[in-house]
N, C-alpha and C positions, 0 to 999 in steps of 0.2 A: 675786481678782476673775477672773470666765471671762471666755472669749472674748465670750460672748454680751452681757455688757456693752457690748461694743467696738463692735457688729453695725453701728451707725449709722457713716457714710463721714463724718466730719468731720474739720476739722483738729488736732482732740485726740486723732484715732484715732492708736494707738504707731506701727500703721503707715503711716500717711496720708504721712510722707515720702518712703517707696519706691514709692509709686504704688499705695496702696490705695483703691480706688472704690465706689460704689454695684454696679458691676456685678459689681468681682470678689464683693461680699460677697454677692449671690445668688447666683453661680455656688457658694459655699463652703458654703450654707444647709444641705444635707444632710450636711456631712461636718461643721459646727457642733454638728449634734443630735445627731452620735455622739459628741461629747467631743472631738474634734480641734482640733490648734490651725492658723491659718492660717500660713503663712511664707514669706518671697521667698527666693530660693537665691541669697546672695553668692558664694560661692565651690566649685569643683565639685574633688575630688582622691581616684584611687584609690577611686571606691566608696562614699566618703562625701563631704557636703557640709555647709558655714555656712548654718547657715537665720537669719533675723531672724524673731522671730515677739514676738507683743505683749506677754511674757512675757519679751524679751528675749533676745539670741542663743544660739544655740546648735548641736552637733555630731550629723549624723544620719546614721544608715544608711542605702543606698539600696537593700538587697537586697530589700527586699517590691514594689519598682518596676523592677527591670532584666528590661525585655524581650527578643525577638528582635528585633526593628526598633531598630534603631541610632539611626531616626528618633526614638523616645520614650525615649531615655534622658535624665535628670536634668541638667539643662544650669543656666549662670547665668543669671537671668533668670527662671527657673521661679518661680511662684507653686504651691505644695505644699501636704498636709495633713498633720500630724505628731502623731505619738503622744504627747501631753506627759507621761506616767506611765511610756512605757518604760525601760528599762534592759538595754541601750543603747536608745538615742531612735530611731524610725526614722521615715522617708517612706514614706506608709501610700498614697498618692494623689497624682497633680500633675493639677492642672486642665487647661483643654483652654486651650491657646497665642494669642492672639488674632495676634500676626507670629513672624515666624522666621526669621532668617539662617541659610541651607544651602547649603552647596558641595559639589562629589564629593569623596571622601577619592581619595589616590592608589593605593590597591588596587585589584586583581583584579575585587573581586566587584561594583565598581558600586555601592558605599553612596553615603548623603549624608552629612553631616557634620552638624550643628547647633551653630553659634559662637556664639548669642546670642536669645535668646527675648524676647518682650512689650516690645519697642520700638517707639519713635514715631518716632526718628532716627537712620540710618544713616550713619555720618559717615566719608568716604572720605579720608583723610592724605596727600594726596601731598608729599612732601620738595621744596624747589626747591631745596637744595641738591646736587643729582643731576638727570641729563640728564631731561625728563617724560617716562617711558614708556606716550604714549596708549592703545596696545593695553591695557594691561596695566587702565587706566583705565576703560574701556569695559565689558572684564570685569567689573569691583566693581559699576560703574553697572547691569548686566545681572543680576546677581546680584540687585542691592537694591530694583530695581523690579520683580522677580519676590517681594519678602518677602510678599504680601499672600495670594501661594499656599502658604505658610507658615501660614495661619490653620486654625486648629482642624485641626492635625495631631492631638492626640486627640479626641474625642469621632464624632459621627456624620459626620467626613470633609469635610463642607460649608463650602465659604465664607462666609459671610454677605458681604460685603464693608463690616462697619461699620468695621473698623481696616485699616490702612495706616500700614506705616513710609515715611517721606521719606526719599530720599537727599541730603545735603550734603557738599560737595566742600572741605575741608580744605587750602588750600596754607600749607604749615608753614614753618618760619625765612624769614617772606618777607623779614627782616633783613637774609639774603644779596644778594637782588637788589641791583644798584649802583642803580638811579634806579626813579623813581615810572611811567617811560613803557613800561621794558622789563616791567614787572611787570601794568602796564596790560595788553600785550600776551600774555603770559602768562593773566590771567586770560579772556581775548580766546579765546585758543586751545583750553581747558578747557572753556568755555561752548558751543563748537564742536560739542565732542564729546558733550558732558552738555547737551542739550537740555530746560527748564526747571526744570534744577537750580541749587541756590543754589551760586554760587562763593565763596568768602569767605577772603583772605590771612591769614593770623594770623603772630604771634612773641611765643614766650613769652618771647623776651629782652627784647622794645621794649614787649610789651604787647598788638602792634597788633592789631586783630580780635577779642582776647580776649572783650572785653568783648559785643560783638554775638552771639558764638559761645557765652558764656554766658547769654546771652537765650534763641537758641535751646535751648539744653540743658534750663534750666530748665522748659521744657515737656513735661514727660516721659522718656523712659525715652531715654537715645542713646549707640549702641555706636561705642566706638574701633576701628576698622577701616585696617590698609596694612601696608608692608614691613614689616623689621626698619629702625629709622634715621629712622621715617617722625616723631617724636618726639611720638607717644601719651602716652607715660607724662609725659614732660615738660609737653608742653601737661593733664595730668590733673592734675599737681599740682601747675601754676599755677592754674587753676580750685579747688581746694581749699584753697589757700594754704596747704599745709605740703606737704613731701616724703613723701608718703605710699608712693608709687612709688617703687622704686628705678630708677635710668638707669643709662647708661654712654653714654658717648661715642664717636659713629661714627668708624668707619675716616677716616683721611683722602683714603686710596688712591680709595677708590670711594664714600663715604658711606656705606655700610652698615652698621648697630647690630649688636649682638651676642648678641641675642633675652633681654633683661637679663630683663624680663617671660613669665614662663612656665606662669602660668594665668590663667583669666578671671577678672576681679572685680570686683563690684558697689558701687559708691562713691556715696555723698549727699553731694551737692552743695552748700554756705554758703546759696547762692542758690538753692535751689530749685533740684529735678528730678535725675536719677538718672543716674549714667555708669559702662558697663562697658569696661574699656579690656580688649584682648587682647592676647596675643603675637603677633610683628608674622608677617605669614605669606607663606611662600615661593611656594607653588603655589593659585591660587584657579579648582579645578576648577566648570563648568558643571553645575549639579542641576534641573534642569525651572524653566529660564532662558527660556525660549522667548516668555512674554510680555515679559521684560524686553527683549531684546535689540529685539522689535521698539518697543518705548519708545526705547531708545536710538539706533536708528537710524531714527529715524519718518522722516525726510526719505526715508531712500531706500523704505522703502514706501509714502510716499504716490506717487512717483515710481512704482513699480512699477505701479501702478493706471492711469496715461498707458501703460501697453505694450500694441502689440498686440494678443499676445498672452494673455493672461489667466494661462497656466504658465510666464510667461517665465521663463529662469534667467540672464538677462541675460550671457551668455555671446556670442554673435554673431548671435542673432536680428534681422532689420529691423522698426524701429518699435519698440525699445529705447528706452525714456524713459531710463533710468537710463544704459545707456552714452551716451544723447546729452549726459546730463548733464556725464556726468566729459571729455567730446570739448571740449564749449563751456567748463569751468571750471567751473562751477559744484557740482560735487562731484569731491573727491579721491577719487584712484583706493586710495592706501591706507586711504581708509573701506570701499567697497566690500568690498575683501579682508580688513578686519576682517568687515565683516559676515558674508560668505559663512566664514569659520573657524568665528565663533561660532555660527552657525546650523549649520555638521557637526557639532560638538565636541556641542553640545545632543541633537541627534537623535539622536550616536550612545550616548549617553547615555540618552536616552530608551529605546530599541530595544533597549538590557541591562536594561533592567528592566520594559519593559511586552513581553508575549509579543506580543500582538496587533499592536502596532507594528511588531514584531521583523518578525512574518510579512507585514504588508503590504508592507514596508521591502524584502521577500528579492524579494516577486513582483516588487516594481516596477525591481531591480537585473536578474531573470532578463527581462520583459518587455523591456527596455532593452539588454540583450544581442541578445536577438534580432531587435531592429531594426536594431540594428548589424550584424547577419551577416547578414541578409536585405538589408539595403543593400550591404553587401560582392560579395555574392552577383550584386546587379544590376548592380552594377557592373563587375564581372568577364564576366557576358554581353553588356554595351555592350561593353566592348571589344575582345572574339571576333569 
């Protein structure tokens, strides 16, 4: 039986478990009438990759698809088209990405990374077994509500904005906490920082949360995302109910895993819905963050709009809404300093890879110089 059998999105389709739709199956209609078969990319290693396809799984080459943009290489999550006749098999085509999980790599040259493709749910792990590192929190949060500028990284470039991945906020062995009021507080302080994000406690020891955290899953495609330790693979194969994942158990010194998980992998779910757990990750550089971050810290820009000044940099300007803020209590001063990090860290980010940025970026560093020396300057003649 071909593919074109399958063409209808029902729950009989082989693939309808992995998130096959009406839409991907138009987006696939031309690469259908050439003999290809459709397939989701479970697993990505070396060049080749695990396709699922309705035909059942299989090993495929990726070399008719490896670009110069780092950005369109074959990631898990890909929905691809594959040669079902060749030998070896390869991916002929990958469709255009509807979201997209991208960080900086820690290189020189200013790439992005792509951890995760065609997700609905972003799921951020923080351990409370380990002190909460909000910085670090913010980050994830800034990244994940930027996925949606992830959309149609192939085809003609443009957003639509019909898909959007959700970030959810993960707090894992909440087992350890001693009482129900400090955990209270906890989830208190998280909510803080992740502004109309779901917080939700889970333990894959107790159970607890499991079950809600598999409701959400169930709806769609959602990536394991946080440290080493952060217990991804654990809480993966409680949701699976078998050991599917292998673990290892954290340091005790400091909580930190031993990165046991060392590719992405695409996993269907008992219940319904699709989860790719990754390796847990050290550094999560900023990649054209810019709309996230100002999500994440919406307070202090709505705040900014009370300044002023209109270019305030809330530095020592009069009529500073935002420092009058953090003076009266009502915003902490180490938000601010998040903000202001991840808003450089972004731009500078930006300015290695767009020229034009680059060059407005230089005049407005030289223009600003010389207001400083021409201030200098005045200054030095008042006092003559």
């Amino acid at each position: 039986m071909s593919f074109l059998d399958f063409q209808a999105s029902t729950p009989s389709h082989p693939l309808a478990p992995y998130g096959w739709d009406d839409a991907w199956a138009d987006t696939f209609a031309p690469y259908a009438e050439q003999g290809l078969l459709p397939g989701r990319v479970v697993r990505v290693d070396r060049g080749q990759c695990d396709v699922v396809t309705p035909g059942g799984p299989l090993r495929a080459d990726t070399a008719f698809v490896v670009p110069r943009d780092p950005m369109r290489i074959v990631c898990t999550g890909d929905w691809v088209a594959v040669d079902p006749d060749g030998d070896p098999q390869f991916v002929r085509a990958l469709l255009p990405r509807r979201t997209a999980f991208v960080r900086s790599t820690s290189s020189q040259r200013s790439e992005g990374q792509v951890l995760a493709t065609n997700i609905d749910h972003i799921v951020i792990c923080v351990s409370l077994a380990v002190e909460l590192d909000l910085g670090r929190l913010e980050r994830f949060l800034a990244l994940a509500m930027s996925s949606t500028e992830g959309a149609a990284l192939l085809g003609d470039g443009r957003n639509t904005g019909r898909y959007a991945a959700h970030p959810v906020v993960l707090l894992t062995k909440a087992d350890l906490v001693p009482d129900a009021v400090t955990l209270s507080h906890l989830v208190q302080d998280i909510e803080r920082v992740a502004p109309g994000v779901q917080v939700l406690p889970v333990s894959s020891s107790t159970g607890e949360g499991v079950d809600v955290f598999g409701a959400i899953a169930s709806g769609g495609t959602s990536v394991l995302l946080g440290i080493s330790g952060a217990g991804k693979s654990t809480l993966a194969n409680t949701l699976l109910g078998s050991d599917v994942m292998e673990v290892q158990a954290a340091r005790d010194v400091d909580g930190k895993g031993r990165h046991t998980t060392t590719t992405r992998n695409l996993l269907v779910l008992p219940g319904g819905g699709v989860l790719i757990d990754t390796p847990g990750l050290r550094g999560v550089g900023l990649w054209d963050a810019g709309t996230g971050v100002g999500q994440v810290f919406s307070e202090i820009e709505d705040l900014a709009l009370r300044c002023r000044f209109h270019d305030c940099a809330h530095q020592a300007e009069p009529g500073c809404a935002v420092l009058g803020a953090i003076e009266d209590g009502s915003l902490h001063e180490r938000r601010l300093e998040s903000y202001r990090k991840l808003l450089r860290e972004n731009q500078r980010i930006a300015a290695k890879t767009d020229a034009r940025l680059r060059s407005e970026t230089l005049r407005e560093w030289k223009r600003r110089g010389a207001e400083g020396r021409a201030a200098m300057e005045l200054k030095r003649g008042g006092a003559r």
